[in-house]
N, C-alpha and C positions, 0 to 999 in steps of 0.2 A: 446577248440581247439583240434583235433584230431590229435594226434601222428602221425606221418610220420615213416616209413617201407624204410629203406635204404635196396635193396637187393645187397647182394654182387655181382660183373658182372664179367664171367668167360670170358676170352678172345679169340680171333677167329682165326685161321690159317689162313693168306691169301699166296697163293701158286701162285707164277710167273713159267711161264715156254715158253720152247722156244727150238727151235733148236740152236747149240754153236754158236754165232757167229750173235743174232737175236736182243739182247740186252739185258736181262733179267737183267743180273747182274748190267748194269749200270743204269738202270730203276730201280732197285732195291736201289742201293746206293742214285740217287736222292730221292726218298720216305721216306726213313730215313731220310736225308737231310731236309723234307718238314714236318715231323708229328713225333713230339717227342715219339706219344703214341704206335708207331710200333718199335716191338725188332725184330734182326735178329737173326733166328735160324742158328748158324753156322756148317755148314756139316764135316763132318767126312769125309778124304780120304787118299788111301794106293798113289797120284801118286805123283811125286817130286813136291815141293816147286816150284813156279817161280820169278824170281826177283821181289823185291818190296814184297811181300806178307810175312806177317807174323804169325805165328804158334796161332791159339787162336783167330786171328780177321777174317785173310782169311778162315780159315777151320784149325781142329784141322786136323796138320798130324800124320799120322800113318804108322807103317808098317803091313805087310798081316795078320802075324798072331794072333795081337794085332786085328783087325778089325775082324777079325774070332770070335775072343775070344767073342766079340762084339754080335756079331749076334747069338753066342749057346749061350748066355745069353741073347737076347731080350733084350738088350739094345739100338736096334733102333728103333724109329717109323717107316722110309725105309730106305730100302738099295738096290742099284742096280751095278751091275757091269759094266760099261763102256767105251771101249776104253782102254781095258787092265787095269783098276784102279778099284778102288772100291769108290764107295762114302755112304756115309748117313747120316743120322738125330737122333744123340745122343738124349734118350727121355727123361731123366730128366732135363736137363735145361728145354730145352719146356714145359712139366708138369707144371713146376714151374712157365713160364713164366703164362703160361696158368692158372692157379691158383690165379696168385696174380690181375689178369685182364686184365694184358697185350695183344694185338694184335700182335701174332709172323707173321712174314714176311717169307718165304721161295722159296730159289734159286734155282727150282733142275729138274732136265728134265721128261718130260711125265710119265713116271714109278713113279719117285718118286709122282707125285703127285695122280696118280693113288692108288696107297699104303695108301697116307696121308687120301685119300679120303674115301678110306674101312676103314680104321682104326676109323676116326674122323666125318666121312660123314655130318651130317649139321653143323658141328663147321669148315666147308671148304670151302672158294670161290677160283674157280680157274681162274687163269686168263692165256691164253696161248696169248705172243708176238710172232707176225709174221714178218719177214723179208718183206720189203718192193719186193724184187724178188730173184730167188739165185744167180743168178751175184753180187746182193748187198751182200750178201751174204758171198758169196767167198772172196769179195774184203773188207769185213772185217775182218774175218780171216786171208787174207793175212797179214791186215794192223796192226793187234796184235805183230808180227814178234817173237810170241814163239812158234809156230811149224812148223814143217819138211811141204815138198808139200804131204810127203805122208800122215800125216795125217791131213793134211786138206782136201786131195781128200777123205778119208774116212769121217769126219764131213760132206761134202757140201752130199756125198751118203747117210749120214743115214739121214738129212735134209728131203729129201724130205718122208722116213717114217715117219718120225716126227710130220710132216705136217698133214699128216690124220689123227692124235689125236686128232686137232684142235679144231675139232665139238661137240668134248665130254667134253669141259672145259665150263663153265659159260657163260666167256666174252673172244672175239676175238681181240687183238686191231694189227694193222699194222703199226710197226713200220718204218716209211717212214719218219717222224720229231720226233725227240727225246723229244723237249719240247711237244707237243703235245700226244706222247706215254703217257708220265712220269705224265701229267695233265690226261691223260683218264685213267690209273690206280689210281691215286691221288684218283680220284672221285668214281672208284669202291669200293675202302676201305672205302672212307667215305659213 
């Protein structure tokens, strides 16, 4: 009988992306929810804490010059500045996830996945969530009730940039039914 060849299996970045406000993040939480074998890469960012969210699960917080320190060390895979904040993707957890076989999950807007994609390029499916219209849009935003009107008139304005990156990700899905969204990404992973 001929020995069998276990090859180790190095694990894949799958990149969620979306205008604020499109669903990303809670598409993202149900997929953990549904498939043990996806970790979340947890992002890096300089803006305040918001209720509920905790330091290490939501995003490690930071302040500006720690996040600096960050970036003239290449300690992110990306990083983009947004909305007066900074965000990114601390790269040795990921490594590591990525290493041990794991499939990392990531939250992060068109830039970042942009980055993940030059950086990682076929170890990358991207998937970009679209808002079902921007009224829906808006009106989820609004319905968050953590920011000001002014910046959410700036979120729904940079949306529709947003929007023409679409074409350059993998797979399109339109979030318009959440369960539905969260099953067609389900299936792009698998």
């Amino acid at each position: 009988m001929a020995e069998t060849t276990q090859l180790d299996r190095r694990g894949l970045l799958f990149v969620l992306s979306s205008p604020s406000g499109a669903g990303k993040t809670t598409i993202s939480r149900k997929l953990l929810e549904a498939d043990s074998d996806i970790c979340l890469s947890i992002s890096a960012t300089t803006r305040p804490m918001r209720p509920g969210e905790v330091d290490g699960k939501d995003y490690h917080f930071m302040d500006v010059p720690q996040f600096k320190e960050m970036v003239a060390n290449g300690e992110f895979l990306e990083w983009a500045h947004v909305f007066d904040n900074r965000y990114g993707t601390p790269r040795a957890p990921v490594e590591a996830m990525l290493e041990a076989g794991k499939d990392v999950l990531f939250d992060v807007d068109w830039q970042g996945a942009q980055q993940l994609y030059q950086e990682a390029g076929p170890d990358v499916v991207r998937v970009f969530i679209l808002p079902p219209s921007m009224n829906e849009l808006e009106r989820r935003l609004r319905g968050r009730g953590t920011d000001s009107d002014e910046v959410i008139a700036k979120r729904v304005a940079k949306a529709g940039y947003e929007l023409t990156f679409a074409p350059k990700f993998d797979v399109v899905i339109v979030n318009d039914c959440l369960e539905e969204a969260q099953q067609k990404a389900l299936s792009t992973i698998k």
